[in-house]
C-alpha positions in Angstrom: 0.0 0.0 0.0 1.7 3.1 -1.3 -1.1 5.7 0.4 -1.9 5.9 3.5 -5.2 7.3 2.4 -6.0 3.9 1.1 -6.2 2.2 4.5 -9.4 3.4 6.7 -13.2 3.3 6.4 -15.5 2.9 3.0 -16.6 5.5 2.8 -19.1 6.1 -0.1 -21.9 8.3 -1.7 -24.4 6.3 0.0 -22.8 5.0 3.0 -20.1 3.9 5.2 -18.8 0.6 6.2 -16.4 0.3 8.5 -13.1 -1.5 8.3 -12.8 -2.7 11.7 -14.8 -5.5 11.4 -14.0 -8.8 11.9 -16.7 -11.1 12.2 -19.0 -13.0 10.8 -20.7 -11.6 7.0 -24.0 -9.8 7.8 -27.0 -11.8 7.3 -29.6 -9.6 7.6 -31.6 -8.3 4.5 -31.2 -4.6 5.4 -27.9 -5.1 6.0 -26.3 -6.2 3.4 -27.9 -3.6 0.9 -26.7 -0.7 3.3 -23.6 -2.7 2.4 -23.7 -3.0 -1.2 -25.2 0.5 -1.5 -21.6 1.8 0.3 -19.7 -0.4 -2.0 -21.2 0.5 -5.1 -18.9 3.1 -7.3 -16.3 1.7 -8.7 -18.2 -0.4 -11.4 -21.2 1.6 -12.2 -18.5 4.8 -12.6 -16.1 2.9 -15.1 -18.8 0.5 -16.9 -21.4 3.6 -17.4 -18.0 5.5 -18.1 -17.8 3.5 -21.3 -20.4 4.5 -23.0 -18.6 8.0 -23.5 -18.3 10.5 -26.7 -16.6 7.6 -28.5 -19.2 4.9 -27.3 -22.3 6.7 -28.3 -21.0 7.8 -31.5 -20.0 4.6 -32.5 -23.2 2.9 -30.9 -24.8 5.7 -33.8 -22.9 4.8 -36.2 -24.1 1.3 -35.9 -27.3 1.9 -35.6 -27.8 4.4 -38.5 -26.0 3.0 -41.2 -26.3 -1.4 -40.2 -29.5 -1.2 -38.2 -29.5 -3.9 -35.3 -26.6 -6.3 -36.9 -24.4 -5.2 -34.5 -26.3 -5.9 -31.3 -25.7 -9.4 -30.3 -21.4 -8.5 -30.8 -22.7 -5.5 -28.3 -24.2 -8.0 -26.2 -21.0 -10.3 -26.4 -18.8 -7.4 -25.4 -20.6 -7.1 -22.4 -20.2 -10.2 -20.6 -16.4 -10.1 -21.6 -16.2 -6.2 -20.1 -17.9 -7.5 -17.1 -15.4 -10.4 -16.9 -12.3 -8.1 -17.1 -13.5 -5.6 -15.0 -14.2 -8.9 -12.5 -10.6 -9.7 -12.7 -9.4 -5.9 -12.0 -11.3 -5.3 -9.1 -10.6 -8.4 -7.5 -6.9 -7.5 -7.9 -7.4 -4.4 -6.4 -9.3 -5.5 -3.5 -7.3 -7.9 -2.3 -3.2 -6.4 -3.0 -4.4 -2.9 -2.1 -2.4 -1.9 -5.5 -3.0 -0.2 -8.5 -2.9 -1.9 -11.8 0.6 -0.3 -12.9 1.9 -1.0 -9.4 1.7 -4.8 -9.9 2.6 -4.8 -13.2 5.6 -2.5 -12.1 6.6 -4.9 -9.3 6.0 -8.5 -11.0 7.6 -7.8 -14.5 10.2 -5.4 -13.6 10.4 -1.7 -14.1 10.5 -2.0 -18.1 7.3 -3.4 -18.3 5.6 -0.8 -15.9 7.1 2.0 -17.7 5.8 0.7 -21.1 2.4 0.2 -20.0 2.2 3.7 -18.4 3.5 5.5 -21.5 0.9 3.4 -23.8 -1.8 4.7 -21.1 -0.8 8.0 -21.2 -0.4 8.3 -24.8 -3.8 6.8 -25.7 -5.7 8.6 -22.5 -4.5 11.9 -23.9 -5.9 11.2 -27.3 -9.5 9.1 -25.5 -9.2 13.0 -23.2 -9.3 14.5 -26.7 -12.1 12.8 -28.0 -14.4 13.7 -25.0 -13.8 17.1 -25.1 -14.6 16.7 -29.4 -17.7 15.0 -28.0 -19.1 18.0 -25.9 -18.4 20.7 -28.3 -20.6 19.0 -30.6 -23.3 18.2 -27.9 -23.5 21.6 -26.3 -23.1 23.2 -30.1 -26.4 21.5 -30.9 -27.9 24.0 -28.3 -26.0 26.8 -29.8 -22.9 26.2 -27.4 -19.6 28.1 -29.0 -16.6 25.4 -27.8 -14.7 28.5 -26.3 -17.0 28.1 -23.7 -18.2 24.8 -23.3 -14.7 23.4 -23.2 -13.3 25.3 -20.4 -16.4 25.1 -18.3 -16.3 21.7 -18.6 -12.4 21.8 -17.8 -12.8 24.1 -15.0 -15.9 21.4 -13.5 -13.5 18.3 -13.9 -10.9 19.9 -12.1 -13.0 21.0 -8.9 -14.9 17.8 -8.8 -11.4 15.8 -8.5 -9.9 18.3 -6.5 -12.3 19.1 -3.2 -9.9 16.5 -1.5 -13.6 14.2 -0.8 -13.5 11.1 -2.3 -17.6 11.4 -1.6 -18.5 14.0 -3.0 -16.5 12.9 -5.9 -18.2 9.9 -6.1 -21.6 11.5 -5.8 -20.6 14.1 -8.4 -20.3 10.7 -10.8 -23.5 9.2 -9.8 -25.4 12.6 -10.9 -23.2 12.3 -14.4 -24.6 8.3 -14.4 -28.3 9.3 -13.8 -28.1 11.6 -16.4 -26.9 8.9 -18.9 -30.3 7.4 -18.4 -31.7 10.0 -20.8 -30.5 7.5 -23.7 -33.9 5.3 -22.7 -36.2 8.0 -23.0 -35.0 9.0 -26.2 -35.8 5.3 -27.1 -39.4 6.2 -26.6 -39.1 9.5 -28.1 -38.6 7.6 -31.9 -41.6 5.6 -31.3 -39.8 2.1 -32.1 -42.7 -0.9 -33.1 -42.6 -4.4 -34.4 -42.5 -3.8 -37.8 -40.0 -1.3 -37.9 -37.9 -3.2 -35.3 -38.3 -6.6 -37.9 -37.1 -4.6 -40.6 -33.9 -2.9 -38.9 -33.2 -6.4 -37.0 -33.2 -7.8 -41.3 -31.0 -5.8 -42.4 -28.3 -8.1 -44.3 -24.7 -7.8 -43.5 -22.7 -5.5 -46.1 -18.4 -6.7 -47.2 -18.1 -2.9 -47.6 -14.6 -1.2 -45.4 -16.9 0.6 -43.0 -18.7 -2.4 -41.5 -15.2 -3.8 -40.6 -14.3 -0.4 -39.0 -17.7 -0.1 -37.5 -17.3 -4.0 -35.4 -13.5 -2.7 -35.0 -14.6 0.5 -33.0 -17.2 -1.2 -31.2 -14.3 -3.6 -29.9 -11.8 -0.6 -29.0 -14.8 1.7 -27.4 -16.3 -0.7 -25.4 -13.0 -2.8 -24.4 -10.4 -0.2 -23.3 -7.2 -0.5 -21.2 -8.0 2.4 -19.6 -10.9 1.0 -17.7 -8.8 -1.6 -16.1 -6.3 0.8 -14.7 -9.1 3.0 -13.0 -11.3 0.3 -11.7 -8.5 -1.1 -9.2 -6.8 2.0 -8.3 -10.5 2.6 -7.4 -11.4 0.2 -5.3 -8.1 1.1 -3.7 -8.8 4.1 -3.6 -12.4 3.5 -1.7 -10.3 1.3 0.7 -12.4 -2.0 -0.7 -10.7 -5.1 0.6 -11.1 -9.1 -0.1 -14.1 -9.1 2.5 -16.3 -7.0 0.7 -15.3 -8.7 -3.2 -18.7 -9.9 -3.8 -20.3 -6.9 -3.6 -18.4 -4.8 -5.5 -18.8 -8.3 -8.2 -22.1 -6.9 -8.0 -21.4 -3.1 -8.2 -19.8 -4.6 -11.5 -22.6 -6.7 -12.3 -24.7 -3.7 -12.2 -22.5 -1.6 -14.0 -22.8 -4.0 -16.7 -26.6 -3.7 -16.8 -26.7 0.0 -16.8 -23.9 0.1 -19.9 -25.8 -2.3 -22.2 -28.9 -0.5 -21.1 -27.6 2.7 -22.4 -25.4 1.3 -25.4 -28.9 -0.4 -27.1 -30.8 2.3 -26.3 -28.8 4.7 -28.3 -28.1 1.6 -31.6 -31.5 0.9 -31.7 -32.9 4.6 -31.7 -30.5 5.6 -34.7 -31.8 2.2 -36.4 -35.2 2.7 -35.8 -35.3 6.4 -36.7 -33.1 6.4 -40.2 -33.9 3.0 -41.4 -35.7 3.3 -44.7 -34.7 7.0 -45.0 -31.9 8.7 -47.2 -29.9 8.8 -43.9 -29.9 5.4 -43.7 -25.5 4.9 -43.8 -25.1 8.0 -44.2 -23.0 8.6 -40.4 -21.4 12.3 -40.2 -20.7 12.7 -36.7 -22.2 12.3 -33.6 -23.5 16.8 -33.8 -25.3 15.6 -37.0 -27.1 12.4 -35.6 -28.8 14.9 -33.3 -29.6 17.4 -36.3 -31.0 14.3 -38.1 -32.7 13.1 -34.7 -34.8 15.9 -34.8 -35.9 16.5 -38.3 -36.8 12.7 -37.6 -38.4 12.3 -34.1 -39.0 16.0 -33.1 -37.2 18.8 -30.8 -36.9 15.9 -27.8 -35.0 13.3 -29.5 -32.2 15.5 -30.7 -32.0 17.1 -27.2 -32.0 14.0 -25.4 -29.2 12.4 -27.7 -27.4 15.7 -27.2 -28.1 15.4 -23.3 -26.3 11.6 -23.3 -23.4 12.7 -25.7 -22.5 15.3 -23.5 -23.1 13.8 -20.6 -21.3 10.8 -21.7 -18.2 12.9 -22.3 -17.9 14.7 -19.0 -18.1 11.6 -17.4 -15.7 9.3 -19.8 -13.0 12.3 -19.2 -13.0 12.0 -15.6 -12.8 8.2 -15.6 -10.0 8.7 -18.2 -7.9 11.4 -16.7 -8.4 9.4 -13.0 -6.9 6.1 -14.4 -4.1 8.3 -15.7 -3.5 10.1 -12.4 -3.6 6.9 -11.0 -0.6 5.3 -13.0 1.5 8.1 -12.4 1.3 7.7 -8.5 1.7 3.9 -9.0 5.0 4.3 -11.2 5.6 6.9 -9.1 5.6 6.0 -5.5 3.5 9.0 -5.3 0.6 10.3 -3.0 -2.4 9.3 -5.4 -5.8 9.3 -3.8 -9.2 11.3 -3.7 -9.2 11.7 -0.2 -6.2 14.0 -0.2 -6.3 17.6 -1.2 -3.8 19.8 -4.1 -1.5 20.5 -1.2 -1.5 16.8 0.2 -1.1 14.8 -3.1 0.3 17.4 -5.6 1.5 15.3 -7.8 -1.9 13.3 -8.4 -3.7 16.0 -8.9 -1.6 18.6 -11.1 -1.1 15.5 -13.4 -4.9 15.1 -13.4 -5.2 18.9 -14.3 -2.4 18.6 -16.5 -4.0 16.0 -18.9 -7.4 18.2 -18.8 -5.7 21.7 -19.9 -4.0 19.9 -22.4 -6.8 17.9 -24.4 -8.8 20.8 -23.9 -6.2 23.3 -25.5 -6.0 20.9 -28.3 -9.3 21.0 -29.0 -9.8 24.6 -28.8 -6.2 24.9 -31.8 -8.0 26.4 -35.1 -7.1 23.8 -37.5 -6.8 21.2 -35.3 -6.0 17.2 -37.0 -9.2 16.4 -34.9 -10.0 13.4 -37.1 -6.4 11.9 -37.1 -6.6 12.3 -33.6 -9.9 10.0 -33.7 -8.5 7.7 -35.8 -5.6 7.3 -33.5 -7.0 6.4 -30.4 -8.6 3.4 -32.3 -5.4 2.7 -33.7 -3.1 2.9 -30.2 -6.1 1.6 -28.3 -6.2 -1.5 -30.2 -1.9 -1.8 -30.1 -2.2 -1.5 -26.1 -5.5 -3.8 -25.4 -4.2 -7.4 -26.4 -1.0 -6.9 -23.9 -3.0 -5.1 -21.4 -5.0 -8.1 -21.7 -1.9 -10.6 -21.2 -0.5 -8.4 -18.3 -4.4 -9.0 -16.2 -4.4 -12.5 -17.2 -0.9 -13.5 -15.7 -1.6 -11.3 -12.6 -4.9 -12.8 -12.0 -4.0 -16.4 -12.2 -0.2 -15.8 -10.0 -0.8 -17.0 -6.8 1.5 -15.5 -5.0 -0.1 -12.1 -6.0 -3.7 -13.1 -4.9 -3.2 -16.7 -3.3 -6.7 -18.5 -3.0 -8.3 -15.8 -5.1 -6.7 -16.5 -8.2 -8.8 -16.6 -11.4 -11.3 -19.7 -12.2 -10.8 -21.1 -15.6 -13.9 -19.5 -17.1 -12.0 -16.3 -17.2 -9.9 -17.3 -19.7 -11.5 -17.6 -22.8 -13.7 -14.2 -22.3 -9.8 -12.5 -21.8 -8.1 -14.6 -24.6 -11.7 -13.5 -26.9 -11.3 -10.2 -26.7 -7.5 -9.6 -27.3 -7.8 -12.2 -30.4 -10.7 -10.3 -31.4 -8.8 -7.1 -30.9 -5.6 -7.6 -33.0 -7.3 -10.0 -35.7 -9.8 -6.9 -36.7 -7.5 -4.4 -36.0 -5.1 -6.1 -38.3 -7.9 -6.5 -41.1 -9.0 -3.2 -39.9 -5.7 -1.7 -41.4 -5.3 -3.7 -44.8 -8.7 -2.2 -45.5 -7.6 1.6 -44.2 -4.8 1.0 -46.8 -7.6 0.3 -49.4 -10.2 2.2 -48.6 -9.1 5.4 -51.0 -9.6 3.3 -53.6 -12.4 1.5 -53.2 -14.3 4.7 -51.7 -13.2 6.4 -55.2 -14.5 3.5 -57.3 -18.3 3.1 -55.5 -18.5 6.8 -55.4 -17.9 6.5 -59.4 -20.2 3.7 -59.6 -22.8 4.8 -57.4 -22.7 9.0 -58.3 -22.6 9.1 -54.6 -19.8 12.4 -53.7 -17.4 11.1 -50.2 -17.8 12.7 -47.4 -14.9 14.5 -45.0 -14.8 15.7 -41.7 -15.7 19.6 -41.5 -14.1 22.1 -39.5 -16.1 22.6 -35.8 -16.2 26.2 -37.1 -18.0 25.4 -40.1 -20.9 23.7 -38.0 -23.6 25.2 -38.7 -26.3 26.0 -35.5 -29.8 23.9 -35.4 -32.8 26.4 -36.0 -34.3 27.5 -32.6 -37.2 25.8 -31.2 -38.7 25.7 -28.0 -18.0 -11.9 4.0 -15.1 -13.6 2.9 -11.9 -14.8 4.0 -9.6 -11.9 5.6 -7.3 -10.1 3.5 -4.4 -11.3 1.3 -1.6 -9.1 0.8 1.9 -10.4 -0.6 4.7 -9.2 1.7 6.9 -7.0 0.8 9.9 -8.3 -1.7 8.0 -11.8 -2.6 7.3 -10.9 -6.1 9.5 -11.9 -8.9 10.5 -10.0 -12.3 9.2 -12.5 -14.6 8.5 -11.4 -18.4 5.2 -11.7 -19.6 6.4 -14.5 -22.2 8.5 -16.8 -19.6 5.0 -16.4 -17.6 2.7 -17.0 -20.0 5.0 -20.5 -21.1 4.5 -21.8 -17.0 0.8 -21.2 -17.2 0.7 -23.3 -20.5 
C-alpha cells in the first residue's frame, strides 16, 4: 500500500462501512444492501464510463448505417467487459495496489514504464475525443466550444480536486443518472414491431466501413483504460477481499446499466433512419442529433445531445483518474481522492495537466481532430491485447492473490477479446490502406460524392425551437520479475 489514504473506512456516496470489522458476514436483508449501497462506485463509474463521446458515437454509427446487426457483438462485449472488469477489481481488493503498481513490481520496471506510457499516450488522445464530443453536444444548443470546453475543464478539475473522495463519487453518480436520458429517447422515436423486424433484417454488407464499425465497437467498449481505473479505485475507496462480492455486483450492475444505455442509443438511430436517405449516411455524432430531430422532433435530438454530453464529462474524468492513477503507482506518489492539491500534488496537477492539455488541443483552429480520432482506435487496439496478457498472468499468480486466483472461465472471455482485438484491428488496417480506392471507385459507380470531416467552425447552428476470508496481501519483496512470455509458457 503506497497511500496511506487507502487504509481506513469505505466510505461512499451512500454509505459507510467500516473496516474494523472482523466477524461474521452480515446476514440480515437490510444489512447487506446498506452494504452493497456503500460499496457500489467503482463499477457503475467505469462501466457507465464506457459509454462515453466515443461509445455513443459509435453505438450511432451502428445503428444508423447497419440497423441492429451489430447488437448481439454488443451483447458479447458485455459479458467479456464484465469479466475483465471482475478480474481488476478483484486485484485491487485484495493487493491494495494499483494496476501499474503490480505490473511494475511483478515484470520489472521495463514493463511498468511501457504500460504507463501506452496509457498515457492513448488517454490523452481518448481525453481529446471527450472534449470533441461535448463541443458538438453543447453546439447543438448553440454552445460556442470556447465556452463549453473550459467550463467543462474548469468542473473536472473542482470535482477531483475538493480532497472528498464522496462527493466525488456522488458528483459521478449525478453524471450516471443523467446517462439514463439514452432510454427516453428510445421512446421518443416511437420504435414498433415492424420497424424493429425490418432494422433487426438488415443483411450484413463486405463494404470497409462495417469492418471499421465491429473494430470501434471492440476498442470503445474494451479499453485499457478501464482496467487501470477500476483497481486503483477500489483502492482508492479502501475496498478489501471481504467485501469482493459486492463490488462483483457493483460490477454486475455496472454492466446492466452500460448495455442498457449502449442499445438504447443503436436501436434509436436504427429505428429512426432505417428506410430514409440517412440510412449509412453517419457524419458525426452533432449531425445524428440534427438528423434526430428532423426525424423524431425537438426531444429526440435534445435527449441524444443530453447523453453525448453527458457521456463525455463523465468518460473524461474516468480517463484522466486512471491516468492520475498510473503516475502515482510508477511513481511512489501520494495518489488518492481523499487528499487535497496540497496533500497529493502530484496526483492532482497531473490530473489537471492532462485536462488543460486535451482541452487546448481541442480549442487549436485547425486542429488534425479526425487523425486524432483515428488514432486512439489505432493505439487503443496496439495497447488492449498486452493489457489483456498483463491481467491474465496477474490474475492467475498466486502468490499475487493466493486463493483468489482466477477460475478457468475467465480465460476464454480475456483470450476473446485480445484475439478479437488484434485480428480486426489487423484487417481493420489492410482495409484503411484500401479504402481510397475502393471509396473512389463506388463513389464512381454509385454518383454518390465522399464525405470528410468539417471544421467545428463550419458547424452550422440547429434552427431555434422551444464476507469472505480476511485479506491477502503479498509481503513486501516476494514478487518476482518474470517477463510476460516466460509467464505465460509456465501457465501453459
Amino acid at each position: 500500500m503506497l497511500d496511506r489514504a487507502h487504509r481506513g473506512d469505505i466510505i461512499g456516496a451512500f454509505g459507510r462501512v467500516a473496516s474494523a470489522g472482523t466477524g461474521p458476514p452480515p446476514t440480515s436483508r437490510r444489512r447487506r444492501l446498506a452494504i452493497l449501497l456503500a460499496v457500489t462506485g467503482p463499477g457503475v463509474v467505469v462501466m457507465v464510463a464506457d459509454n462515453d463521446a466515443g461509445g455513443i458515437a459509435t453505438y450511432a454509427q451502428a445503428g444508423q448505417d447497419s440497423g441492429l446487426r451489430y447488437v448481439w457483438l454488443l451483447a458479447a462485449l458485455a459479458v467479456v467487459l464484465f469479466v475483465n472488469q471482475e478480474m481488476v477489481a478483484r486485484l485491487g481488493a485484495v493487493t491494495g495496489a494499483g494496476h501499474a503498481r503490480l505490473i511494475l513490481e511483478r515484470f520489472g520496471r521495463r514493463w511498468g514504464m511501457f504500460a504507463l506510457a501506452d496509457l498515457l499516450v492513448v488517454n490523452l488522445l481518448v481525453l481529446v475525443t471527450e472534449f470533441i464530443g461535448i463541443t458538438l453536444g453543447l453546439g447543438y444548443f448553440g454552445v460556442s466550444r470556447y465556452l463549453s470546453v473550459p467550463v467543462a475543464a474548469v468542473a473536472l478539475v473542482a470535482a477531483a480536486g475538493t480532497g472528498s473522495f464522496r462527493r466525488w463519487e456522488r458528483a459521478m453518480y449525478a453524471l450516471v443518472t443523467a446517462s439514463l436520458v439514452a432510454v427516453p429517447l428510445l421512446a421518443v422515436v416511437r420504435p414498433h414491431g415492424a420497424a424493429l423486424v425490418h432494422v433487426a433484417a438488415v443483411r450484413p454488407g463486405s463494404s470497409p466501413g462495417s469492418v471499421l464499425v465491429a473494430v470501434a465497437l471492440i476498442g470503445t467498449t474494451v479499453a485499457p483504460w478501464q482496467l487501470f481505473f477500476q483497481q486503483s479505485n477500489v483502492v482508492d475507496k479502501r475496498i478489501t477481499a471481504r467485501w469482493i462480492s459486492y463490488e462483483r455486483a457493483d460490477t454486475a450492475i455496472g454492466t446492466a446499466l452500460f448495455a442498457l444505455g449502449a442499445i438504447a442509443v443503436m436501436t434509436a438511430c436504427a429505428v429512426a433512419f432505417s428506410g430514409t436517405a440517412l440510412h449509412g449516411a453517419f457524419a458525426d455524432a452533432g449531425e445524428v442529433a440534427s438528423a434526430l430531430r428532423a426525424r423524431g422532433g425537438d426531444w429526440a435530438g435534445a435527449l441524444f445531445a443530453v447523453a453525448l454530453v453527458n457521456g463525455s464529462v463523465l468518460g473524461a474524468g474516468a480517463v484522466t483518474l486512471s491516468t492520475s492513477y498510473a503516475i502515482g503507482d510508477v511513481t511512489g506518489t501520494r495518489h488518492s481522492l481523499h487528499r487535497r492539491w496540497d496533500d497529493a500534488r502530484t496526483f492532482h496537477r497531473s490530473y489537471a495537466a492532462f485536462i488543460a492539455a486535451a482541452a487546448v488541443t481541442v480549442l487549436i483552429p485547425g486542429a488534425p481532430l479526425g487523425i486524432v480520432t483515428i488514432g486512439v482506435q489505432a493505439l487503443a487496439g496496439v495497447l488492449l491485447p498486452s493489457a489483456l496478457v498483463f491481467l491474465l498472468l496477474l490474475c492467475n499468480d498466486r502468490t499475487v492473490l493466493g486463493p483468489w486466483v482466477s477460475l478457468p472461465v475467465h480465460w476464454p472471455a480475456a483470450v476473446t477479446a485480445g484475439a478479437l482485438a488484434a485480428g480486426l484491428g489487423a484487417l481493420a488496417g489492410i482495409r484503411l490502406r484500401s479504402e481510397p480506392e475502393t471509396a473512389a471507385t463506388d463513389a464512381a459507380v454509385s454518383g454518390r460524392p465522399t464525405w470528410t470531416m468539417p471544421a467545428i467552425e463550419t458547424r452550422h447552428s440547429p434552427p431555434s425551437s422551444p464476507a469472505t476470508p480476511a485479506t491477502y496481501r503479498p509481503r513486501a519483496g516476494t514478487l518476482r520479475e518474470d517477463t510476460p512470455a516466460q509467464l505465460m509458457l509456465a501457465a501453459c
